[in-house]
C-alpha positions, -999 to 999 in steps of 0.1 A, spaced: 0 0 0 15 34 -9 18 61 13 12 92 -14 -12 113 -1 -47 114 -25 -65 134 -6 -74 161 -31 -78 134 -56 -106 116 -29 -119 153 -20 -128 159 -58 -139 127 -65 -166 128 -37 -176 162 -42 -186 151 -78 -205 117 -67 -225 146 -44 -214 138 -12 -195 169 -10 -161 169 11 -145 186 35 -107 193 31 -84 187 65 -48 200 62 -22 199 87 -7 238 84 15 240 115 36 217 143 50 225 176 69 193 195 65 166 190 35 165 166 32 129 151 26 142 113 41 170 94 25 201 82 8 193 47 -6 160 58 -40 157 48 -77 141 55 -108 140 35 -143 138 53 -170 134 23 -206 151 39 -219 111 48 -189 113 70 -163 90 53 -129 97 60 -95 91 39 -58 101 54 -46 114 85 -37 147 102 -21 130 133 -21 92 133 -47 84 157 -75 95 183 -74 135 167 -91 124 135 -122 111 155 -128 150 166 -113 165 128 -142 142 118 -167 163 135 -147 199 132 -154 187 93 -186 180 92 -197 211 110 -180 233 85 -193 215 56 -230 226 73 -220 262 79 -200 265 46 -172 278 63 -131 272 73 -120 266 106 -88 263 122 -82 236 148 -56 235 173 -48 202 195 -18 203 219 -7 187 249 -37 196 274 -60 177 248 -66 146 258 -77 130 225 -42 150 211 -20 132 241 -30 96 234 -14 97 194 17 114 209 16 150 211 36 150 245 65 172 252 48 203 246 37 188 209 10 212 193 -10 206 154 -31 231 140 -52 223 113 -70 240 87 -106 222 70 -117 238 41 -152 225 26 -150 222 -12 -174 242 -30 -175 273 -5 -144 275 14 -123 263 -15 -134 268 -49 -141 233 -65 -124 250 -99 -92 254 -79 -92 217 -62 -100 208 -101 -69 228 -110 -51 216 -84 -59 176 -92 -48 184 -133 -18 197 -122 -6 166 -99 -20 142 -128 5 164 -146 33 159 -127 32 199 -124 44 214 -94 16 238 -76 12 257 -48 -19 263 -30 -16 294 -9 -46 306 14 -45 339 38 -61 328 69 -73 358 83 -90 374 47 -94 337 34 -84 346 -3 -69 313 -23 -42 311 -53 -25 280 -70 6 294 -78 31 274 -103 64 292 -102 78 314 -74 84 295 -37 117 280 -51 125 272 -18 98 258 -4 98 231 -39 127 220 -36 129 211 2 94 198 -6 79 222 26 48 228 31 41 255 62 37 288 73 53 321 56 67 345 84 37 369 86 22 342 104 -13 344 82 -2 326 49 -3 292 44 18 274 13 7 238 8 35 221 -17 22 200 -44 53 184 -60 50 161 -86 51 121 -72 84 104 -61 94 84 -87 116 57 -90 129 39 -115 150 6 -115 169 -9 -144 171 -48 -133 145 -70 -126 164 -88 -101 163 -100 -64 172 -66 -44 146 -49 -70 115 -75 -60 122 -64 -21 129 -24 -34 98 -22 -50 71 -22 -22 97 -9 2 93 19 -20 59 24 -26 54 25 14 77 53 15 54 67 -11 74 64 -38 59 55 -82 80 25 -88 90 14 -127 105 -17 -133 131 -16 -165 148 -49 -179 148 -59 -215 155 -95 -199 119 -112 -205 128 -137 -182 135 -109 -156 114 -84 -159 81 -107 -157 49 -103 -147 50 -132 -124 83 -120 -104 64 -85 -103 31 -90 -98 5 -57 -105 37 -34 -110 48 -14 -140 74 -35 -162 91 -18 -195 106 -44 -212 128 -21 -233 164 -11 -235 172 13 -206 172 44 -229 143 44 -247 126 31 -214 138 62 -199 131 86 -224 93 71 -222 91 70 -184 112 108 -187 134 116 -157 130 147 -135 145 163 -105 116 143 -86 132 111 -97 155 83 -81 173 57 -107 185 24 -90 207 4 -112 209 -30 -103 226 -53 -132 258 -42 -130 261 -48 -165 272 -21 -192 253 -31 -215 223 -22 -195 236 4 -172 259 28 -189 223 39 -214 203 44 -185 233 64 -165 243 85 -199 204 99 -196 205 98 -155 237 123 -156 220 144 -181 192 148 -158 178 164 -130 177 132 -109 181 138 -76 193 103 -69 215 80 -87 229 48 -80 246 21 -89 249 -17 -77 288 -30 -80 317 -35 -59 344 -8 -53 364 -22 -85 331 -25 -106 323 10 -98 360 21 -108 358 6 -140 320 23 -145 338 57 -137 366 50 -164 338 43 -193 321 73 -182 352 99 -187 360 83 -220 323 90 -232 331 128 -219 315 131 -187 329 153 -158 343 145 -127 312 166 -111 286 145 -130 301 111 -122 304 118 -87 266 122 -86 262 84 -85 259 66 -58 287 34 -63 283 11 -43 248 19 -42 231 21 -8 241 32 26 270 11 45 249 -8 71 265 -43 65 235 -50 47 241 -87 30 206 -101 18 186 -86 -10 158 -72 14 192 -55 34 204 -42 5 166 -29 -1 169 -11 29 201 4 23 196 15 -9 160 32 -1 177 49 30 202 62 8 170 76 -15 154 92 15 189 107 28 196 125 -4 160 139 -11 159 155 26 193 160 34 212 173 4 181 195 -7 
């Protein structure tokens, strides 16, 4: 089950089956708050509910916050801290505060906009949704907040009134070699809400029975790539250690904005991959983007290890080095 958040996706789709739906967004956190700001919730007007703002007993009250604003037509700010009971038992201790903002669709946020806003992460568009919560005017903005895009924050500005939500285009990830480490990468990845592709022209490999349900291109790396296109909001894995395979995929990668590259091999493997690249022309700066030996040194020794590593690796350069 991946983690990507669909709530606007769930909010649109109910307000066009007529339940109407009530938007829950988590704007700020103080402490020790269990979820990060931008996490979201859906309550549909029959009071089904879809996401989470904090993990636990909080979305129970959100619940009813939401359904009361999708009577009155209005948005409401909520704030839970550590004097809240219902807020203490999902782990707002040490002083932890969440404040949330619920916006019904339709009157408090313009169902044109959350149609907007839905097109554009269909798109793989980037999008900001910026509300003023004391006037209560809305924008989707698509350029500007550089900052905020690429360290992927959603939050408060510093006049303490605006709220940016960031709508960055998926995680994607995509892995050239159908092999062991990529059958336990996969759903790793897709919990840590990651789109996974699955590249190998191997048949044999790249099948649907050792990859059940997931997205195989049985092409050459290159013109896999060029279909599946690779962005600043994608990870490639390489896993066959084989040139044949690899150096196409990593010629496009290094080319790229990919924010992550890497590359399965031992030390002398990866030396040798270095020495190919700098006879095609490549700089010292591009090469040392990849990751060789792929993954993060752990000891890791199975395939599910070297999973682990690898996807650590992923998560360290996305919200570390941004």
């Amino acid at each position: 089950m991946a983690s990507v958040e669909t709530a606007p996706e769930q909010a649109l789709d109910w307000v066009k089956s007529g339940k109407g739906a009530a938007l829950a967004t988590v704007i700020e956190t103080w402490g020790s708050a269990p979820r990060r700001a931008g996490a979201q919730m859906v309550v549909s007007g029959e009071g089904d509910m879809m996401g989470s703002v904090s993990g636990g007993c909080v979305e129970g009250a959100v619940v009813v916050e939401a359904m009361d604003a999708l009577e009155t037509g209005a948005p409401q700010l909520l704030e839970y801290g550590v004097s809240d009971g219902d807020a203490f038992a999902v782990g707002l201790a040490c002083g932890g505060t969440i404040k949330i903002l619920v916006e019904p669709v339709g009157t408090a946020m313009p169902t044109d906009m959350l149609e907007a806003l839905v097109s554009a992460r269909a798109g793989r568009t980037r999008a900001a949704y910026v509300v003023d919560t004391e006037n209560w005017t809305r924008r989707l903005d698509h350029d500007g907040h550089d900052a905020r895009f690429a360290k992927d924050r959603t939050g408060m500005e510093e006049d303490g009134k605006t709220f940016v939500a960031i709508h960055n285009p998926p995680l994607r990830l995509a892995i050239v070699g159908a092999v062991h480490i990529a059958q336990a990468l996969v759903p790793m990845a897709k919990l840590a809400g990651y789109d996974p592709v699955v590249i190998d022209p191997r048949g044999a490999f790249g099948s649907e029975a050792r990859f059940p349900g997931e997205r195989l291109l049985n092409d050459w790396p290159d013109e896999a790539l060029a279909e599946v296109g690779v962005d600043a909001r994608t990870a490639l894995v390489l896993l066959t250690h084989d040139p044949k395979l690899d150096d196409p995929a990593l010629h496009i990668a290094l080319n790229s904005d990919a924010f992550y590259i890497g590359a399965l091999g031992s030390t002398r493997t990866h030396a040798k991959r270095v020495a190919r690249l700098q006879e095609a022309g490549f700089s010292a700066d591009q090469i040392a983007r990849i990751k060789g030996p792929v993954g993060l040194d752990i000891g890791a020794a199975s395939p599910p290890e070297i999973a682990v590593s690898i996807l650590a690796q992923m998560i360290a350069t996305l919200r570390q080095d941004a």
